[in-house]
PyMOL Python script that loads the backbone (N, CA, C, O; Angstrom):
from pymol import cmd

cmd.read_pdbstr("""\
ATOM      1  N   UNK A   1     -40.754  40.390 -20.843  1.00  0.00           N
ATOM      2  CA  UNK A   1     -40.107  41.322 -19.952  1.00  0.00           C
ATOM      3  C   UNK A   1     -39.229  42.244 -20.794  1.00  0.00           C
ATOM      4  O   UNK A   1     -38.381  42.025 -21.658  1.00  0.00           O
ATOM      5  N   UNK A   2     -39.681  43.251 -20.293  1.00  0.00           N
ATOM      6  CA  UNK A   2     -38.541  44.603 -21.557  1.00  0.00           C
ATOM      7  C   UNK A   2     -36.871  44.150 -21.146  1.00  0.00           C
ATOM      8  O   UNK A   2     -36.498  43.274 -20.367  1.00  0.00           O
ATOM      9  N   UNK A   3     -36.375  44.728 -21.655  1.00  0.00           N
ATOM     10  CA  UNK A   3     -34.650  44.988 -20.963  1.00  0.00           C
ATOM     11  C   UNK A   3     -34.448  45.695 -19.907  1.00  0.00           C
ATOM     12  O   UNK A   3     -33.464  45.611 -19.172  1.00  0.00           O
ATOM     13  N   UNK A   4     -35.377  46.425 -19.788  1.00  0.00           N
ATOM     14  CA  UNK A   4     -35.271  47.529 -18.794  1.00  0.00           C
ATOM     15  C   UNK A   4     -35.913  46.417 -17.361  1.00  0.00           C
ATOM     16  O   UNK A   4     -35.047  45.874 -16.674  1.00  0.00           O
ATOM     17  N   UNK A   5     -36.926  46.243 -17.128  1.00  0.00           N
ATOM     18  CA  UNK A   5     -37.253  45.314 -16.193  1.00  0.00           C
ATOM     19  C   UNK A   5     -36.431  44.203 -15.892  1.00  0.00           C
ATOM     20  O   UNK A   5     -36.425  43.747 -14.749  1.00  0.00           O
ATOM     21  N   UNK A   6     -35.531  43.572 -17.060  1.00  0.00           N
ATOM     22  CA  UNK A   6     -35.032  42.712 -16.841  1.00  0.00           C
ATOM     23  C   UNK A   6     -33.370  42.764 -15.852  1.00  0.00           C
ATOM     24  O   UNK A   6     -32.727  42.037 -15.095  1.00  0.00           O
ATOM     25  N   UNK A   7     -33.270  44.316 -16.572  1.00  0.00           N
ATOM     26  CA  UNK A   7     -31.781  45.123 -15.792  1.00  0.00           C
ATOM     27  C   UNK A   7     -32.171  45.093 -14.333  1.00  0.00           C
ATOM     28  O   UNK A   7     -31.436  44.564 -13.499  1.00  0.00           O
ATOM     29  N   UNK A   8     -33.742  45.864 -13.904  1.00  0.00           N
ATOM     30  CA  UNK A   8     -33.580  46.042 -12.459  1.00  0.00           C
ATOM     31  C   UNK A   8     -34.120  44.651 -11.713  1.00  0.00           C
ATOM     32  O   UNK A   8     -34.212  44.590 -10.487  1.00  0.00           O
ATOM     33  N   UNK A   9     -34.290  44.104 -12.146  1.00  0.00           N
ATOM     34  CA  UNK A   9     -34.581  42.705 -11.506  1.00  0.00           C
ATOM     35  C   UNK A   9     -33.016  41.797 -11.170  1.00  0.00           C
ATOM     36  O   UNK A   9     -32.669  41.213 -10.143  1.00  0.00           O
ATOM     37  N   UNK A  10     -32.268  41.980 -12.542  1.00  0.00           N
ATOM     38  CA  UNK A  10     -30.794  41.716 -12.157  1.00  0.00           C
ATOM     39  C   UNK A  10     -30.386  42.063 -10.738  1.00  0.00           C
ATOM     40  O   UNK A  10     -29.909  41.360  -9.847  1.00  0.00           O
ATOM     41  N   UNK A  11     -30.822  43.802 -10.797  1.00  0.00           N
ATOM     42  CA  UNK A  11     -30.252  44.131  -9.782  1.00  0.00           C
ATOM     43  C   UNK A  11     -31.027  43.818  -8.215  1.00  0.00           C
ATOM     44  O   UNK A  11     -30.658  43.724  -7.044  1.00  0.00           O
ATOM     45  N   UNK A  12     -32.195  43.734  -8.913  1.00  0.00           N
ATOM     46  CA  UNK A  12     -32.879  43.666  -7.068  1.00  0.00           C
ATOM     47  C   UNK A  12     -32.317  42.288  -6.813  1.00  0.00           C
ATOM     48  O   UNK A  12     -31.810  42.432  -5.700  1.00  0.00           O
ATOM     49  N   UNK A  13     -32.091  40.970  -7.199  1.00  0.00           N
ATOM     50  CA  UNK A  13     -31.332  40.450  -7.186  1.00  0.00           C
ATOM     51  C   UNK A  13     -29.965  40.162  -6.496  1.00  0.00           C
ATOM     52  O   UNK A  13     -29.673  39.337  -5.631  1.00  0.00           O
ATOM     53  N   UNK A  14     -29.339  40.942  -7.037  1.00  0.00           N
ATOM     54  CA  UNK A  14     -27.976  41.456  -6.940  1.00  0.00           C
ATOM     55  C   UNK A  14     -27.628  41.736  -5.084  1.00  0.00           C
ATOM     56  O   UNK A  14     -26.798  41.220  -4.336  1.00  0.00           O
ATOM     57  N   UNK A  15     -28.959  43.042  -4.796  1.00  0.00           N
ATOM     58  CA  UNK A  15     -28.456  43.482  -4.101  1.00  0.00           C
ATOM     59  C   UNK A  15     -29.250  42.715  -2.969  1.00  0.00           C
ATOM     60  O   UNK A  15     -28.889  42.998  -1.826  1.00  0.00           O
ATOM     61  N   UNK A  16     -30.056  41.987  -3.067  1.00  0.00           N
ATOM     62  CA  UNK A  16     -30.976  40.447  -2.041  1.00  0.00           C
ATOM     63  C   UNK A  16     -29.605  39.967  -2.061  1.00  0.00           C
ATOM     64  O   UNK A  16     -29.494  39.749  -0.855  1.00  0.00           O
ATOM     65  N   UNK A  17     -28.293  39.589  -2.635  1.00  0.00           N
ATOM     66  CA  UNK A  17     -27.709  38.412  -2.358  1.00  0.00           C
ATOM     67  C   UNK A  17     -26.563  39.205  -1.154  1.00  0.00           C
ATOM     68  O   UNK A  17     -26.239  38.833  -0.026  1.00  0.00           O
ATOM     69  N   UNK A  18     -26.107  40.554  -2.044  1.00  0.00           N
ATOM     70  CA  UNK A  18     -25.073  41.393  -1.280  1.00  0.00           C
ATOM     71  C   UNK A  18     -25.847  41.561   0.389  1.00  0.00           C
ATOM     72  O   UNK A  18     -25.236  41.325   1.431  1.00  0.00           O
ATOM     73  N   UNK A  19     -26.947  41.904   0.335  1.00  0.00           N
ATOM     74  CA  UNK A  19     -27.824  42.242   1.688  1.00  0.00           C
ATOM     75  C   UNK A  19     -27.564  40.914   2.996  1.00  0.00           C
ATOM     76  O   UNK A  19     -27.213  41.006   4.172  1.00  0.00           O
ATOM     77  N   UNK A  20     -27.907  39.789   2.179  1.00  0.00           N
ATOM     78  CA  UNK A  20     -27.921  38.796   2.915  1.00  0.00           C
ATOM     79  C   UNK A  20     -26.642  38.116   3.440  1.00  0.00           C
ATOM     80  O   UNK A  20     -26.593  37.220   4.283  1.00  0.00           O
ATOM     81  N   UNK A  21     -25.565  38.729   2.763  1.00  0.00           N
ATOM     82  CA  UNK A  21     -23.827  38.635   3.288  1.00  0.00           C
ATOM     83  C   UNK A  21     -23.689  39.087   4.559  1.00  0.00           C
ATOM     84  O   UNK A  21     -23.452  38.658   5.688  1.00  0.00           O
ATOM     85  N   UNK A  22     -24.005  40.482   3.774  1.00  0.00           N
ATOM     86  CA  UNK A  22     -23.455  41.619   4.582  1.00  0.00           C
ATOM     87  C   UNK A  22     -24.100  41.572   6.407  1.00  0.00           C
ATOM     88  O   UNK A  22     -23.667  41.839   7.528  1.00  0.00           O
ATOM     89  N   UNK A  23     -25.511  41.000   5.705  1.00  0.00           N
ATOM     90  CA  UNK A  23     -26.270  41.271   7.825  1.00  0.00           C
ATOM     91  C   UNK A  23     -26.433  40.128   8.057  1.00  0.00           C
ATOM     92  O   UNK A  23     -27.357  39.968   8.854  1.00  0.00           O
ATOM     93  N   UNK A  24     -25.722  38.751   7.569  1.00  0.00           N
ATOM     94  CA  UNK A  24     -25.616  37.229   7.960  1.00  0.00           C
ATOM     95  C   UNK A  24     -26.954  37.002   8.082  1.00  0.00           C
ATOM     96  O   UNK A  24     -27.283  36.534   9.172  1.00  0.00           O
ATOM     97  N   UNK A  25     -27.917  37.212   7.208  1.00  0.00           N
ATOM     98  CA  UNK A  25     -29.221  36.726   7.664  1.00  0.00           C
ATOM     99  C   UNK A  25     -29.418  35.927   5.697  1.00  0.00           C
ATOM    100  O   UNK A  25     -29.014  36.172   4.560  1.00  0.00           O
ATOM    101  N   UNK A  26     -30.456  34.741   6.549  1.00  0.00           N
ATOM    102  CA  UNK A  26     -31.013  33.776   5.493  1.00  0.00           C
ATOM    103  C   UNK A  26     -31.800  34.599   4.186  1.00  0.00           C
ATOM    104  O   UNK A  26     -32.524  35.567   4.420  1.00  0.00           O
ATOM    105  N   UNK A  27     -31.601  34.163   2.989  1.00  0.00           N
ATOM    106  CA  UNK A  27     -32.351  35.048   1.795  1.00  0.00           C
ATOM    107  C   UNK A  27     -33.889  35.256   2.123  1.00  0.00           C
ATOM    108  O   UNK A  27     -34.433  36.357   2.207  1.00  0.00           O
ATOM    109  N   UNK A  28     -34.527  33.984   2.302  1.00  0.00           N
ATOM    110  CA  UNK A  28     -35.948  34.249   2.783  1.00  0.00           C
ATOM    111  C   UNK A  28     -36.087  35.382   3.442  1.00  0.00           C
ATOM    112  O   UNK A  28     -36.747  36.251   2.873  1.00  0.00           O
ATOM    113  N   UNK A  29     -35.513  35.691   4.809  1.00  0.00           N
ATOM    114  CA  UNK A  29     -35.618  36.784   5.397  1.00  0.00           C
ATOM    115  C   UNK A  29     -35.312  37.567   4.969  1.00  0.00           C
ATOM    116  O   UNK A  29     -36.250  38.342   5.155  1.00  0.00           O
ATOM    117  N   UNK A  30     -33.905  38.562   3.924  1.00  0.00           N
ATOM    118  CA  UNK A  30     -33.688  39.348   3.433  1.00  0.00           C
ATOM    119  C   UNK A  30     -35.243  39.750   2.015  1.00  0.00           C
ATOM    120  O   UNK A  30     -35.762  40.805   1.651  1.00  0.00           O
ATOM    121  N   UNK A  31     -35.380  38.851   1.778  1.00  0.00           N
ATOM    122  CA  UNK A  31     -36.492  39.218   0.315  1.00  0.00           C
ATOM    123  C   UNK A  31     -38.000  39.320   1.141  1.00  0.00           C
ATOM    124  O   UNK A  31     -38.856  40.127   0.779  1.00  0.00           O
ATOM    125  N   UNK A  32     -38.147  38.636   1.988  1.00  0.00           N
ATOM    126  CA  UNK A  32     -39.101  39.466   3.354  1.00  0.00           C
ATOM    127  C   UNK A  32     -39.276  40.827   3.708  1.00  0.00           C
ATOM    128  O   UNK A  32     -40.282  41.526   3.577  1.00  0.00           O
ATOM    129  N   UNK A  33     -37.591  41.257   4.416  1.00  0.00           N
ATOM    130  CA  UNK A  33     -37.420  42.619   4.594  1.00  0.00           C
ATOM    131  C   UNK A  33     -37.796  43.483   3.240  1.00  0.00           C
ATOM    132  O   UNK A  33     -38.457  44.522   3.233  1.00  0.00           O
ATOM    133  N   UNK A  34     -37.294  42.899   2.236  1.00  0.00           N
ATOM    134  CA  UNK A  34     -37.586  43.462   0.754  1.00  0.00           C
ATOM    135  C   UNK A  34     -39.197  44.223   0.810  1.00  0.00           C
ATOM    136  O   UNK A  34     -39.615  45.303   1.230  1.00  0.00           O
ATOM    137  N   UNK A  35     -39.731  43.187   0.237  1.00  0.00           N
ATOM    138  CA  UNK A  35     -41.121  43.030   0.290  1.00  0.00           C
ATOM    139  C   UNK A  35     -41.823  43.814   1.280  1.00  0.00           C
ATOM    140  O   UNK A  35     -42.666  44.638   0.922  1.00  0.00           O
ATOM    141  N   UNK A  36     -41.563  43.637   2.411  1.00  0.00           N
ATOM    142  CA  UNK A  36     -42.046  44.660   3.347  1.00  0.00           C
ATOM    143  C   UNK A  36     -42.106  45.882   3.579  1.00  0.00           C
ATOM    144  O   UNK A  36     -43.045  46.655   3.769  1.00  0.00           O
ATOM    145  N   UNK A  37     -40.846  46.010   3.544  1.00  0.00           N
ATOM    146  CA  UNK A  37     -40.819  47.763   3.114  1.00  0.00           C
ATOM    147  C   UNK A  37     -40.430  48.194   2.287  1.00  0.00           C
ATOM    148  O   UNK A  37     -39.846  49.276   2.226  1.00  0.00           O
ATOM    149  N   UNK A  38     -40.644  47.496   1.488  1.00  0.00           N
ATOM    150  CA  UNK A  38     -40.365  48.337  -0.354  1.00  0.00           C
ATOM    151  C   UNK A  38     -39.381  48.825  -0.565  1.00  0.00           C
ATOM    152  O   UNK A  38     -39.090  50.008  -0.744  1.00  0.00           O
ATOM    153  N   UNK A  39     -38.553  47.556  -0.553  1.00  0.00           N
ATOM    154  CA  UNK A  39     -37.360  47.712  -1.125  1.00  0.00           C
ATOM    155  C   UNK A  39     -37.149  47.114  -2.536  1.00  0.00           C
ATOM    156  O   UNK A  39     -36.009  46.960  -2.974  1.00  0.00           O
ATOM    157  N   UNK A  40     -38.245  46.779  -3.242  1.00  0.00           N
ATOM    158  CA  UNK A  40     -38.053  45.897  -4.533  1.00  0.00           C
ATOM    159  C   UNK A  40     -38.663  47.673  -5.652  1.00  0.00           C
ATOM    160  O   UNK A  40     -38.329  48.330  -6.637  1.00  0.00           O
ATOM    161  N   UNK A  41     -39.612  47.637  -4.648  1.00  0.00           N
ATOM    162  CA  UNK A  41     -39.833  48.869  -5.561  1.00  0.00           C
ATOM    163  C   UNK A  41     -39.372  50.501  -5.307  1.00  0.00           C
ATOM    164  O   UNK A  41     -39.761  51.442  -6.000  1.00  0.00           O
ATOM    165  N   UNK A  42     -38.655  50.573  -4.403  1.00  0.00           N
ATOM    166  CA  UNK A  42     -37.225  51.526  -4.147  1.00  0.00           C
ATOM    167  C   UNK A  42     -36.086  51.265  -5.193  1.00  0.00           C
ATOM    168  O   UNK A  42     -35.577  52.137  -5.897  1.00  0.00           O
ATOM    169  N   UNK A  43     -35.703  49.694  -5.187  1.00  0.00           N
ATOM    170  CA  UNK A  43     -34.725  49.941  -6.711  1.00  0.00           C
ATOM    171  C   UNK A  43     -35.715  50.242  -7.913  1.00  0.00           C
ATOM    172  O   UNK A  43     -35.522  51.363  -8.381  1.00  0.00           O
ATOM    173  N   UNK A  44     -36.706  49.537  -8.517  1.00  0.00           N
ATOM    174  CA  UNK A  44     -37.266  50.060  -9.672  1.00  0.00           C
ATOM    175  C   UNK A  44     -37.390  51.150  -9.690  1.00  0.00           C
ATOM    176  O   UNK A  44     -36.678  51.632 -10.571  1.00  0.00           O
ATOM    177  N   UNK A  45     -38.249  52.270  -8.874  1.00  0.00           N
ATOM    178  CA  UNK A  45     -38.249  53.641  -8.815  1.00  0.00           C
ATOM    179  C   UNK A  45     -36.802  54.300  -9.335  1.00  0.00           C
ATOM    180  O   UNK A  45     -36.687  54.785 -10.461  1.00  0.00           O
ATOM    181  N   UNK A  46     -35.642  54.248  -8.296  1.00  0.00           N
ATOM    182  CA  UNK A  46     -34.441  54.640  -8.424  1.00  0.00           C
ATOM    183  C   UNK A  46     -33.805  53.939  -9.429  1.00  0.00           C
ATOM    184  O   UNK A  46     -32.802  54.644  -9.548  1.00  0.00           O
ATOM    185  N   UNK A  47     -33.686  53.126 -10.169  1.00  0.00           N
ATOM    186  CA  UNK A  47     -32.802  52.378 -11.116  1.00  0.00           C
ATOM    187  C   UNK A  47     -31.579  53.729 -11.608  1.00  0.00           C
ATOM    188  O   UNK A  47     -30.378  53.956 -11.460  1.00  0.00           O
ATOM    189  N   UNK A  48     -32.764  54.368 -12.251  1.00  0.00           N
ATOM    190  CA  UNK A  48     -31.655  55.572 -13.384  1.00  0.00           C
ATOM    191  C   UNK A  48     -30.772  56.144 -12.953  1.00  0.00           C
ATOM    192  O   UNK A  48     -29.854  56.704 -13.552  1.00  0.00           O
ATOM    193  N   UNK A  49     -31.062  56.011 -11.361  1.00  0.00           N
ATOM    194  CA  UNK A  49     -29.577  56.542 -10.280  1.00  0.00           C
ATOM    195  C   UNK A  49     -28.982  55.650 -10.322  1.00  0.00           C
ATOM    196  O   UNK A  49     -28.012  55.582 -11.077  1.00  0.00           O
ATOM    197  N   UNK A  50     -29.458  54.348  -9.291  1.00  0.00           N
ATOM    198  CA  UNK A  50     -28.548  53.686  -8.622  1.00  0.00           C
ATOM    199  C   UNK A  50     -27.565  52.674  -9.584  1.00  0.00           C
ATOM    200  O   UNK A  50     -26.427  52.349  -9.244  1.00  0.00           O
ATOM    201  N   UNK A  51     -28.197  52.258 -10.798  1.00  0.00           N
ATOM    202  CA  UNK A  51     -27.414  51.792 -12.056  1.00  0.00           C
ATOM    203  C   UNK A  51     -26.476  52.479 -12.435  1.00  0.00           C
ATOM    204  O   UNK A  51     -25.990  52.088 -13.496  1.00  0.00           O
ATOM    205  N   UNK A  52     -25.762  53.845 -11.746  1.00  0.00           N
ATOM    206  CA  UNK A  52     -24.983  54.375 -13.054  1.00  0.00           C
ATOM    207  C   UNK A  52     -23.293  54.030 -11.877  1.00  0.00           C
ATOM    208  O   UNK A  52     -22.112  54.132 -12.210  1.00  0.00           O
ATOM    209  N   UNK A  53     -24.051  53.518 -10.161  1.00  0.00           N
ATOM    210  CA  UNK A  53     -22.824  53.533  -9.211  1.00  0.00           C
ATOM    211  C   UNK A  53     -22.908  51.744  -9.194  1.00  0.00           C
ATOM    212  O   UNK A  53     -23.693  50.927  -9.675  1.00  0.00           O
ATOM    213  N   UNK A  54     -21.706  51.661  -8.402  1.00  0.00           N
ATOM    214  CA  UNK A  54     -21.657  49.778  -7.896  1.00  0.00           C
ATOM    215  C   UNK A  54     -22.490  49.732  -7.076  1.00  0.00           C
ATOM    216  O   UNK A  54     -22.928  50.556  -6.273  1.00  0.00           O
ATOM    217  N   UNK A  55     -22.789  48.340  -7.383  1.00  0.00           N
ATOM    218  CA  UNK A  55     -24.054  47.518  -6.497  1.00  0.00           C
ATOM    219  C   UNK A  55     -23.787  47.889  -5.100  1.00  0.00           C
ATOM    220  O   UNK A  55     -24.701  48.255  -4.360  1.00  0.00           O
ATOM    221  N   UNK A  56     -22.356  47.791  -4.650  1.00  0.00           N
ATOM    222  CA  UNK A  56     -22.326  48.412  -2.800  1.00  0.00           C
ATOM    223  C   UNK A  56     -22.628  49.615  -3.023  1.00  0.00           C
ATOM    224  O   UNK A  56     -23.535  49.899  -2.241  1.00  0.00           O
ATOM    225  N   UNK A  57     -22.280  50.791  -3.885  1.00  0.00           N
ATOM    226  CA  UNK A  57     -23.180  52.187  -3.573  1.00  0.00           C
ATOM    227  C   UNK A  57     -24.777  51.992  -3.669  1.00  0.00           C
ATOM    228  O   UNK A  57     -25.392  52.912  -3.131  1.00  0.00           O
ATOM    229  N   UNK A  58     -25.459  51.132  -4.160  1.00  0.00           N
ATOM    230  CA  UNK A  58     -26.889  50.911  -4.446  1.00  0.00           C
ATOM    231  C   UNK A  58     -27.181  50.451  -3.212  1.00  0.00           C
ATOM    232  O   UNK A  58     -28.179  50.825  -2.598  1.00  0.00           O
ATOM    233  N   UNK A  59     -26.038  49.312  -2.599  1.00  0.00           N
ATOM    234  CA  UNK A  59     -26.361  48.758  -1.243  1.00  0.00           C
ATOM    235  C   UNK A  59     -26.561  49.748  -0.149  1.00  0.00           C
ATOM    236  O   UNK A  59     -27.602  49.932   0.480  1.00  0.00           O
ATOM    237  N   UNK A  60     -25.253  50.450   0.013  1.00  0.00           N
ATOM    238  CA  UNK A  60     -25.599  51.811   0.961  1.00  0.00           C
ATOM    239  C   UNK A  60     -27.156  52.586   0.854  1.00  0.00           C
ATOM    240  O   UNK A  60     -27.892  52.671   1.836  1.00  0.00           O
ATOM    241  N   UNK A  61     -27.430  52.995  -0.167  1.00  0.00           N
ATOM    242  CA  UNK A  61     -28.576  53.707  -0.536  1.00  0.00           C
ATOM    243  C   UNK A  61     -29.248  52.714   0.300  1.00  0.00           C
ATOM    244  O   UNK A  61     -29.459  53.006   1.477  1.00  0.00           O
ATOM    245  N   UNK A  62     -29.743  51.159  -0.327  1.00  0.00           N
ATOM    246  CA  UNK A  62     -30.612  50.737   0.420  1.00  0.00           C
ATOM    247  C   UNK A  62     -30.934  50.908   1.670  1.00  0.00           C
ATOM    248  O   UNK A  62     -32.107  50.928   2.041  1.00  0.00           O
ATOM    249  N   UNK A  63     -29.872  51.058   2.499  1.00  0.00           N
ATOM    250  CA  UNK A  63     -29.386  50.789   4.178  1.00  0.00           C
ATOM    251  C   UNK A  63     -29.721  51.988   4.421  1.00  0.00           C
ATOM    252  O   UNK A  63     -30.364  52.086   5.466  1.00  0.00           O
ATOM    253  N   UNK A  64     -29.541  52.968   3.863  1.00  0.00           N
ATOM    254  CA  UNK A  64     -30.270  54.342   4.323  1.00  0.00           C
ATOM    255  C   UNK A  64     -31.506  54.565   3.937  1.00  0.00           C
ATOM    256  O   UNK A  64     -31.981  55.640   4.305  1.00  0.00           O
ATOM    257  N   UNK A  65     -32.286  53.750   3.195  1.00  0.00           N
ATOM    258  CA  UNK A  65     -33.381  53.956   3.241  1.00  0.00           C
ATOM    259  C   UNK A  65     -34.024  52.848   4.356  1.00  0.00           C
ATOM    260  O   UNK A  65     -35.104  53.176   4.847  1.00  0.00           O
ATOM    261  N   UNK A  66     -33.728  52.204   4.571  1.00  0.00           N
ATOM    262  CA  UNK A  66     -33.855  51.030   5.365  1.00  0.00           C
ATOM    263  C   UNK A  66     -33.768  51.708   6.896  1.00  0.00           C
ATOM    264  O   UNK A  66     -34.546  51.386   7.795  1.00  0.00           O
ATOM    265  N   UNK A  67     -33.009  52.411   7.007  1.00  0.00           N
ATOM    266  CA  UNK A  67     -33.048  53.092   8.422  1.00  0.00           C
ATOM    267  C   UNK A  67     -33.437  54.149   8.729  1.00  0.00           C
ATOM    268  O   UNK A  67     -33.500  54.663   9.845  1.00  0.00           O
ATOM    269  N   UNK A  68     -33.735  54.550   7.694  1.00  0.00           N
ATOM    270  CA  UNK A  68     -34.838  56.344   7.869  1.00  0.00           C
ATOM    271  C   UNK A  68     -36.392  55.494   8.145  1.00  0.00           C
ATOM    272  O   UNK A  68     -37.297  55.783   8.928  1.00  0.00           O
ATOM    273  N   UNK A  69     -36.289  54.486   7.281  1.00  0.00           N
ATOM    274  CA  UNK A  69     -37.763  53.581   7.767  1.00  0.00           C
ATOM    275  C   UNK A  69     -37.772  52.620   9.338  1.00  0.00           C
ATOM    276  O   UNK A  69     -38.665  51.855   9.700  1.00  0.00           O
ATOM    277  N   UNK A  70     -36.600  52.924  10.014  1.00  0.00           N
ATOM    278  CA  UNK A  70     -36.502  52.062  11.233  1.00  0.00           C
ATOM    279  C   UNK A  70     -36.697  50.319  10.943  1.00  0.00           C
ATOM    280  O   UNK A  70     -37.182  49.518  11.742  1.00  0.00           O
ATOM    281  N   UNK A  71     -36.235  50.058   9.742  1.00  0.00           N
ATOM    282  CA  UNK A  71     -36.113  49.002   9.793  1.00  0.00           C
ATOM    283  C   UNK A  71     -34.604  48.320   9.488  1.00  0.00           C
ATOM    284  O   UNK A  71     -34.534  47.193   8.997  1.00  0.00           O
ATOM    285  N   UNK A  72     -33.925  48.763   9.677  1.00  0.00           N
ATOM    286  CA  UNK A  72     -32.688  48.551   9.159  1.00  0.00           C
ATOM    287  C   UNK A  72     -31.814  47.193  10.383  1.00  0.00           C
ATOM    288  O   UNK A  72     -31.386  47.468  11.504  1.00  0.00           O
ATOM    289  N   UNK A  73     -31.769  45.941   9.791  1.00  0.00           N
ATOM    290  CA  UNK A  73     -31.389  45.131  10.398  1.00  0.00           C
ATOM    291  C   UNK A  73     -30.059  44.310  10.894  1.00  0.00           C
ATOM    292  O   UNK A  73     -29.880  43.130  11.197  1.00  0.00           O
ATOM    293  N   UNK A  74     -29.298  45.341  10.847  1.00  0.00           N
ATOM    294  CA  UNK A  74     -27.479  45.567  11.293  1.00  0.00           C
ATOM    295  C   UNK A  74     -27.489  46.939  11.837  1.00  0.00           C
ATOM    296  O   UNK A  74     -26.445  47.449  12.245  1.00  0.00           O
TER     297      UNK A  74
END
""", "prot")
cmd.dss("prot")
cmd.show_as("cartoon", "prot")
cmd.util.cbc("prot")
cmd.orient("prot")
């Protein structure tokens, strides 16, 4: 695994654990929602942005992409 893969995996990570706080739902289900609507590969795509703010600005991003897709689960 490069460094670079290994950074955004940190973060998809990161932001599966912050996600699953924040909307009281079980990880399974949060890395579900992931998976489903491409949210694993929304951070890889975006990394070079969302790496340069905190994981809650990466979180927001998510949540707005999450709800322009009508899936947003809070």
């Amino acid at each position: 695994m490069s460094p670079r893969q290994t950074d955004v995996a940190d973060m998809q990570c990161w932001l599966l654990r912050m996600a699953q706080v924040a909307w009281h739902m079980p990880a399974k289900d949060v890395a579900m929602l992931f998976r489903d609507q491409g949210v694993f590969d929304y951070i890889d795509d975006l990394y070079g942005l969302l790496h340069v703010s905190s994981y809650q600005s990466a979180l927001v991003d998510v949540e707005k992409y999450l709800q322009a897709r009508g899936a947003l689960p809070c």
